[in-house]
N, C-alpha and C positions, 0 to 999 in steps of 0.2 A: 773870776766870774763877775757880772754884770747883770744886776736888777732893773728891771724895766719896769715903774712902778706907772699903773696906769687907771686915773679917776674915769671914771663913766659916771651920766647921769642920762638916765632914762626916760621913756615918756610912761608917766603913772597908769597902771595897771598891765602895764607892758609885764612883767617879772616874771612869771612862768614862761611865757613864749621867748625870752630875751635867755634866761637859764638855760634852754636846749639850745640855742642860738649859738652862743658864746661858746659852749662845750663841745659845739661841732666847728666851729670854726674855728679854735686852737688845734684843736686832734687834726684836720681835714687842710688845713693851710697855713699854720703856723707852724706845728710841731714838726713836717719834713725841714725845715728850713737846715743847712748847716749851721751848727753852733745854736741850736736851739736845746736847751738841758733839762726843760721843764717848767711847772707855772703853779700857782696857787691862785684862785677866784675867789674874795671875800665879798658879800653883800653884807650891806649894813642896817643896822638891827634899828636905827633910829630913823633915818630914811630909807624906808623899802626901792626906791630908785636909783640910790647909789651905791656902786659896782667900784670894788678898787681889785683890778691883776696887776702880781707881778709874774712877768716872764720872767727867766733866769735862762742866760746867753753867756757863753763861750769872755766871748769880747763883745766890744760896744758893733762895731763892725759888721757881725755877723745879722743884727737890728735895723743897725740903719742903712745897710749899702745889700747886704743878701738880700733879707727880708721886704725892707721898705722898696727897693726897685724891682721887687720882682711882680708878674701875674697875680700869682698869690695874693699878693697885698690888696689887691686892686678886688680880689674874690673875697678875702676878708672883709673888706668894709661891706661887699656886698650880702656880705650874711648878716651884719650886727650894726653898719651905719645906718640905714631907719629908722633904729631905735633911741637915737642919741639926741639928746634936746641941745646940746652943744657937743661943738667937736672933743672927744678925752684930752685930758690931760696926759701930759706923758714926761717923764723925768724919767733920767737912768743914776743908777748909786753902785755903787760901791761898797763890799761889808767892812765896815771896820770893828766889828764883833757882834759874836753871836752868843747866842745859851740859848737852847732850845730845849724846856723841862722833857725830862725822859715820856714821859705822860703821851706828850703832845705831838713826840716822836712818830707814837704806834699810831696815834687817834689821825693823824694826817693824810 
């Protein structure tokens, strides 16, 4: 599995409108993709404008050559590139361990 760990930084006051943004555009054109497994959206509690997802993908592959060349991709940015005061960041990782308290499991 292969994490797509991705900074956003938004234009202020943008947050509620950018929150349904984002949540339609992973469900609506990301999440068909093959090899697409899943994602997590954190907003951050000290700058209300930055956004970090990671996607979670099959392989690197499925990211950059499915995803990235495809329509879709081109319809994603059109849902959520407006909002972006620079282009995201984007890194992919790799797990080399986990622990995920049981707690955090349910609450997810």
């Amino acid at each position: 599995m292969i994490i797509e760990l991705v900074d956003i930084l938004i234009q202020p006051g943008k947050q509620e409108e950018f929150d349904k943004a984002v949540e339609y555009g992973i469900n609506t054109f990301i999440a068909p993709t093959p090899g697409f497994l899943g994602y997590r959206i954190g907003k951050s509690i000290e700058s209300p404008e930055r956004y970090v997802i990671q996607n979670y993908w099959a392989t690197l592959e499925n990211h950059t050559v499915d995803f990235r060349s495809s329509q879709e991709f081109l319809k994603w940015r059109g849902v959520v590139g407006s909002f972006f005061v620079r282009p995201p960041l984007v890194e992919h990782f790799k797990i080399l361990d986990e622990k995920i308290p049981e707690a955090q499991k349910d609450a997810s």
